[in-house]
C-alpha positions in Angstrom: 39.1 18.1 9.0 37.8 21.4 8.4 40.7 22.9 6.0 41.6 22.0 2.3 45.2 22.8 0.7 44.7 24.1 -2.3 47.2 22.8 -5.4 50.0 24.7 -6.2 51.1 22.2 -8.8 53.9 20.4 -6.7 53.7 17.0 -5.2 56.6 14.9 -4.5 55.2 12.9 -2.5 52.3 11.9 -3.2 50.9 8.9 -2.1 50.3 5.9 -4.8 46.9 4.8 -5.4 47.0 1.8 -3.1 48.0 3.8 -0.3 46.7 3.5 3.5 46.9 7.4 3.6 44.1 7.6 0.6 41.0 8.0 1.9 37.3 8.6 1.1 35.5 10.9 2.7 32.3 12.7 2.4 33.8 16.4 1.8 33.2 19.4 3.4 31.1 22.0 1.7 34.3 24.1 1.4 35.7 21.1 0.1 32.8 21.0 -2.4 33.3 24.6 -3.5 36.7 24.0 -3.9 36.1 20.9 -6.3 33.8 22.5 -8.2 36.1 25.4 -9.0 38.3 23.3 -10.1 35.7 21.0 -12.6 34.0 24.2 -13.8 37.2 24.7 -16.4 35.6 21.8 -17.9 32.1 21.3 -17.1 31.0 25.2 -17.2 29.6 24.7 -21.0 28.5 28.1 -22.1 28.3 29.7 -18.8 31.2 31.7 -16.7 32.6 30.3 -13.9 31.1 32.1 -11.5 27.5 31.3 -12.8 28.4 27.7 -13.3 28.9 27.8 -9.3 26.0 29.8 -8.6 24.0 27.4 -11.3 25.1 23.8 -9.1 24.1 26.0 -6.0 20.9 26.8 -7.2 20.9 22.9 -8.0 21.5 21.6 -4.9 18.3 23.2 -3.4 16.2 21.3 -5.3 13.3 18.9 -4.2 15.6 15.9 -5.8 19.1 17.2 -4.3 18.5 18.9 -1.3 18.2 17.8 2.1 21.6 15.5 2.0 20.3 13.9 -1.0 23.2 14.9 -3.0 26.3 13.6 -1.5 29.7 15.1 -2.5 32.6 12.2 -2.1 36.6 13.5 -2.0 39.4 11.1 -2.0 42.1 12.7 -0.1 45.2 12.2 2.5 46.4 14.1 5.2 48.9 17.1 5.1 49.6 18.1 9.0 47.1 17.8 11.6 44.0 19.7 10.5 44.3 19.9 6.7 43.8 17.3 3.9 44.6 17.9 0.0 41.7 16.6 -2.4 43.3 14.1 -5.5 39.6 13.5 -7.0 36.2 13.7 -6.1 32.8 13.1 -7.5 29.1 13.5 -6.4 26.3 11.1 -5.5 22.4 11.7 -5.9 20.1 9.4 -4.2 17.1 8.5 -6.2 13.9 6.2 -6.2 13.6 3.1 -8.7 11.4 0.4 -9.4 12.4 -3.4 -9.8 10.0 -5.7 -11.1 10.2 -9.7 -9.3 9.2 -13.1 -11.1 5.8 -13.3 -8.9 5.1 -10.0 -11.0 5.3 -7.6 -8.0 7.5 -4.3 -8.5 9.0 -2.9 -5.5 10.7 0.6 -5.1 14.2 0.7 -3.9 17.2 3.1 -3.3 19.5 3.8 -6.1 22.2 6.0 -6.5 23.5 8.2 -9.7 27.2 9.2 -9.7 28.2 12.4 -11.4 30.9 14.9 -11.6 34.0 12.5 -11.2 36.8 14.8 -11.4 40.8 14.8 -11.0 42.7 17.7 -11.1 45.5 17.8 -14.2 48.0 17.8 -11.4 46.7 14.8 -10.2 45.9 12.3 -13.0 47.8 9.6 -14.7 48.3 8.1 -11.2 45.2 5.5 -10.7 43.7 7.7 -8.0 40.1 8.2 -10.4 40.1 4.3 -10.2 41.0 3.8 -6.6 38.0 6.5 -5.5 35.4 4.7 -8.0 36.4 1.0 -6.8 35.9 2.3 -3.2 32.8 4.2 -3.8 31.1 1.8 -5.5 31.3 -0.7 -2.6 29.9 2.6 -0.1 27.2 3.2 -1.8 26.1 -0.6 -1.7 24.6 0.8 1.7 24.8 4.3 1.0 21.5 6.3 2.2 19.3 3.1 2.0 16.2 3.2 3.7 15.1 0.7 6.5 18.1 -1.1 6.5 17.6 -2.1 3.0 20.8 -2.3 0.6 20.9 -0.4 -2.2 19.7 -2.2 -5.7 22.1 -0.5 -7.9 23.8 2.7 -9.0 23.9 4.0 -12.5 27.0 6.8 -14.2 26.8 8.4 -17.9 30.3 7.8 -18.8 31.8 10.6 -21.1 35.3 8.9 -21.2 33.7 5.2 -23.2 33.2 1.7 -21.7 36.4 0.3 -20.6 37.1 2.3 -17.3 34.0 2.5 -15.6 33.1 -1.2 -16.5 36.3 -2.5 -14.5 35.2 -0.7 -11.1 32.0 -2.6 -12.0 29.5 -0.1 -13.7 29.2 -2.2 -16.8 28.0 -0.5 -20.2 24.4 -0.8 -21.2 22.6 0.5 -24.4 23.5 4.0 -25.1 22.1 4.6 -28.3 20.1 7.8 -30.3 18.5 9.2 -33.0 18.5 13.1 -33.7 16.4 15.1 -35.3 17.3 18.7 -36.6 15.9 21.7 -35.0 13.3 23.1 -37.9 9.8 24.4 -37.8 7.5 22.2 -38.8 4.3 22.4 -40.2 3.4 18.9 -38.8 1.0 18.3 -42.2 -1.7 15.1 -41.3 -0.4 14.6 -37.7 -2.5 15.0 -34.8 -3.1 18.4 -32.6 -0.5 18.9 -29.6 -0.9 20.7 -26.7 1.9 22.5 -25.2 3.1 21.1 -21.8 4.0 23.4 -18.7 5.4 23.1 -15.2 2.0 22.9 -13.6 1.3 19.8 -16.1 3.8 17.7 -14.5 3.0 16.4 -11.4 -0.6 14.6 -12.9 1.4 13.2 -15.7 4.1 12.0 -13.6 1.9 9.9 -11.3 0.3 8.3 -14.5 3.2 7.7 -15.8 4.4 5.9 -12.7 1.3 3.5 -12.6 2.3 2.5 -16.1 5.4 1.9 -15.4 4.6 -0.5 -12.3 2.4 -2.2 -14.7 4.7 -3.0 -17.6 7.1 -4.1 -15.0 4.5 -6.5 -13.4 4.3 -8.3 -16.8 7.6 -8.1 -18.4 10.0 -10.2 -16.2 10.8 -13.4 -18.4 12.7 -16.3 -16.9 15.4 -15.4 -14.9 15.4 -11.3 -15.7 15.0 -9.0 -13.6 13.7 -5.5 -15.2 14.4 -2.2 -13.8 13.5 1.9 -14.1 14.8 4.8 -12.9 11.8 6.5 -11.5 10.9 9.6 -13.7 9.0 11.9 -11.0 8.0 14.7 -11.1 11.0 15.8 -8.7 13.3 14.1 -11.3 11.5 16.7 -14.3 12.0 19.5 -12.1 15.4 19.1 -11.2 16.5 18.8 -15.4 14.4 22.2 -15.4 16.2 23.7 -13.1 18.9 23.3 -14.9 17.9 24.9 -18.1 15.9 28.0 -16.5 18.8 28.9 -15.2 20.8 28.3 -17.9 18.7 30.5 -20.3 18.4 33.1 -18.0 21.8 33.4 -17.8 22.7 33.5 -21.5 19.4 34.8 -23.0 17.8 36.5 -20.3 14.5 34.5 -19.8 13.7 31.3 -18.8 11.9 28.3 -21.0 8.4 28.2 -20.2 7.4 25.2 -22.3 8.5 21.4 -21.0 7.3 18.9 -23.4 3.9 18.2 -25.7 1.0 15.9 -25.2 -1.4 15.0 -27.6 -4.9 12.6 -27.7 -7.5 11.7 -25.3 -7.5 10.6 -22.1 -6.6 6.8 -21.7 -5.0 6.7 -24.9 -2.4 9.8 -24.9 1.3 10.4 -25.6 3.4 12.7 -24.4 7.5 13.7 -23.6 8.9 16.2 -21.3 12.2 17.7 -22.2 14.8 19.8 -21.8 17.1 22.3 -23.5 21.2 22.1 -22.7 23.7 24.7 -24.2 26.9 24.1 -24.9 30.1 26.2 -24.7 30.9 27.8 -28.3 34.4 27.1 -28.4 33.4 23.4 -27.9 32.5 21.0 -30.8 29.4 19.9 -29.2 25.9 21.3 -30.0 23.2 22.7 -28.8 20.6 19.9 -28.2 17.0 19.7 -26.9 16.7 16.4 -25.3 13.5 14.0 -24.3 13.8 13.4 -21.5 11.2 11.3 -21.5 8.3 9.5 -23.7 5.3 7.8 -23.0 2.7 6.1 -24.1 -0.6 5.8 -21.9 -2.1 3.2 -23.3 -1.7 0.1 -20.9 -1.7 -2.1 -24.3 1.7 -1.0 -25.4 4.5 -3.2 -25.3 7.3 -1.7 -27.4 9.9 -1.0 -24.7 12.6 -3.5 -26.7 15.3 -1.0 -29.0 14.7 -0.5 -32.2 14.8 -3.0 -35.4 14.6 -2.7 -38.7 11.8 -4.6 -38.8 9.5 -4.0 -35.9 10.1 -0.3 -37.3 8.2 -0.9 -41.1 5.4 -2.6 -39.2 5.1 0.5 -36.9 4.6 2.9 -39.7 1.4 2.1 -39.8 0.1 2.7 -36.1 -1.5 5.7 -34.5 0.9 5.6 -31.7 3.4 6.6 -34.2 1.8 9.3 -35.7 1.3 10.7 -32.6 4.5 10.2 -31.5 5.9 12.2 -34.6 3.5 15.5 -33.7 5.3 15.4 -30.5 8.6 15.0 -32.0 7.3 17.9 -34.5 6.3 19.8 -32.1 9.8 19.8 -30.0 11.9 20.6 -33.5 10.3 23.7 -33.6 10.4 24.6 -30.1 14.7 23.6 -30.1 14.5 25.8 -33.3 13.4 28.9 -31.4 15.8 28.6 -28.3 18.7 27.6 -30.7 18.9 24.2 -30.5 20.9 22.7 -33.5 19.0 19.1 -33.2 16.4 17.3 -31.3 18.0 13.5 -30.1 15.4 10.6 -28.4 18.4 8.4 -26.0 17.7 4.6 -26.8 14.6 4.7 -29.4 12.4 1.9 -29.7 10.6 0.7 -33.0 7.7 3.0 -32.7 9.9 6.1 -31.7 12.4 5.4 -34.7 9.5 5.0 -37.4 8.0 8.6 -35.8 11.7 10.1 -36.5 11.9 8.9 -39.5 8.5 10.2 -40.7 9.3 13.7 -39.8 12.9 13.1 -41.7 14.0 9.8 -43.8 17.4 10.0 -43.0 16.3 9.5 -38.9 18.8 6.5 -38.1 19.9 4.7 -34.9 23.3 6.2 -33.4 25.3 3.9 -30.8 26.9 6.4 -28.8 30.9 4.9 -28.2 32.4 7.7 -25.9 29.9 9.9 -24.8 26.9 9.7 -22.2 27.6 5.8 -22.0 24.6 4.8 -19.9 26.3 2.6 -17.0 24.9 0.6 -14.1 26.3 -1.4 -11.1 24.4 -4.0 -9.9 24.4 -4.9 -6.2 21.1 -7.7 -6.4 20.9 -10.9 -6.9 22.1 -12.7 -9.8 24.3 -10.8 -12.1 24.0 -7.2 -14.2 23.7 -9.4 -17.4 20.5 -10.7 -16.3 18.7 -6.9 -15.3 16.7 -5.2 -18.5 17.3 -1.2 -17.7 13.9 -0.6 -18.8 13.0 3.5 -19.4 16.8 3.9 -20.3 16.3 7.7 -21.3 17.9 11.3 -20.3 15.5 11.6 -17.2 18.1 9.6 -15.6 21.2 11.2 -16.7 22.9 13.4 -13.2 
């Protein structure tokens, strides 16, 4: 079915969402265009529509998306022979992950992230969001998997809270914060950082991943199973992307610095991150995210969320002082491209005691509506059993 029909506002009969006629479909690329016309009212933030398309274009060519990597889903029913009128649709982007086993061997699987679930105005109220989620989430079981394999899991960032999402079978998991504001800072007794580029990724990346096989390796206890979202380099890139085009859209140049690093080799820290405007008329605020943060030494454990008291007893670490240059070091960086805050997604004891050096009032936010980090679990055992380990905006699509 080549041809779309395009709303006009007036549906008499429309199908109900347990319909025969409802079906979904991987859409067209004029179907794409056509739903992303339609989402860009919402989901355009500070740019105009026509850049917002151009912007997911530009997307879609990326290492991470392109290639039939990103997968755009429309549920729809027929109107005539040849034509088919789109009620919702989302996306899908296939990406790697690791998954750690009790013999303490970590194997990388498929995974999907879903994004961009939209229904037209015209088209809401009727259950047709929940009949295309329910039905995806069962595709994507196989979706794209390599050698046959099924597909470990899928993950969503809800921005509509826990309930609906959780009862197609993407169940909430920590989705938690703490911000900093966007100030320069003199960064008085903390260690020297250097400034992170493109070019530094790829190196980084790869360490990071060995780390993260190895904390896997060791932290599966009893019956859990621990997973990660794998943040490579393609995954940086693609967040990039995202804000280079952004910027040179609305400021006329591109960000040219990606994250910090500071200490010697076999004992450093560093965070990429990323810059994300926001529309002006909107209550939401400019925010420089991490994207991600890590530690290279293969002696830390703190990957649990933060506590009150695992936090005092990290005050007095070097990890944490490091930890708060970097921090330091990306206030003053969202200060100069506008930012109005700097926020860490699901902060550990070290990370909170490094916020809270660079400002006392640094406290733990549990995110109830927003970015609700979500995962569907198609493995053994059940979802309450997996530890989303890495749970940080590298993942968010």
């Amino acid at each position: 079915m080549g041809s779309i029909v395009v709303s006009n506002g007036h549906h008499a009969d429309l199908p109900k969402k347990d319909s025969p006629k409802l079906q979904l479909v991987v859409a067209t690329q004029e179907e794409h265009i056509h739903q992303q016309k339609a989402n860009s009212v919402e989901w355009k933030g500070a740019l105009s529509p026509e850049a917002y398309l151009r912007r997911e274009e530009h997307l879609i060519s990326q290492e991470l998306s392109k290639d039939g990597a990103l997968t755009p889903w429309a549920l729809v029913y027929p109107e005539g022979s040849d034509k088919r009128q789109i009620v919702c649709g989302c996306e899908t982007l296939k990406k790697k992950a690791l998954v750690g086993s009790k013999d303490g061997k970590v194997e990388e699987v498929v995974v999907h992230g879903v994004g961009s679930v939209f229904c037209p105005p015209e088209f809401r109220r009727r259950g047709y969001a929940g009949r295309m989620m329910a039905e995806l989430g069962k595709r994507l079981e196989s979706w794209q998997a390599d050698n046959g394999k099924h597909v470990l899991f899928s993950v969503l960032y809800s921005d509509i809270g826990k309930q609906f999402y959780a009862a197609r079978g993407w169940q909430a998991f920590p989705s938690a914060h703490v911000s900093l504001p966007a100030v320069s800072s003199k960064a008085d007794g903390l260690p020297s950082v250097h400034m992170l580029k493109s070019q530094d990724l790829a190196e980084l990346c790869a360490i990071d991943e060995k780390l993260i096989r190895s904390r896997l390796s060791k932290s599966n206890a009893g019956d859990r199973t621990p997973v990660a979202l794998l943040p490579d380099t393609e995954t940086m890139q693609w967040h990039h992307a995202r804000e280079e085009f952004v910027g040179k859209e609305l400021l006329g140049k591109q960000p040219v610095v990606k994250g910090a690093i500071t200490g010697e080799k076999g004992s450093r820290v560093w965070c990429y991150w990323t810059r994300v405007w926001t529309n002006p008329q909107e209550e939401g605020d400019n925010t420089l995210h991490i994207l991600r943060l890590v530690v290279e030494d293969e002696a830390f454990s703190d990957l649990a969320p933060a506590s009150a008291e695992s936090t005092a007893k990290m005050k007095g670490s070097q990890t944490f002082k490091a930890i708060a240059a970097l921090f330091a070091a990306a206030q003053t960086e969202a200060a100069q491209w506008g930012m109005h805050e700097v926020q860490i997604w699901n902060p550990t004891s070290t990370t909170l005691a490094a916020a809270q050096m660079l400002n006392g009032k640094a406290a733990v936010e549990h995110r109830q509506d927003e970015s609700i980090t979500s995962l569907r679990w198609y493995g053994k055992g059940s979802w309450e059993n997996v530890d989303w380990v890495c749970n940080e905006k590298y993942g968010w699509v």
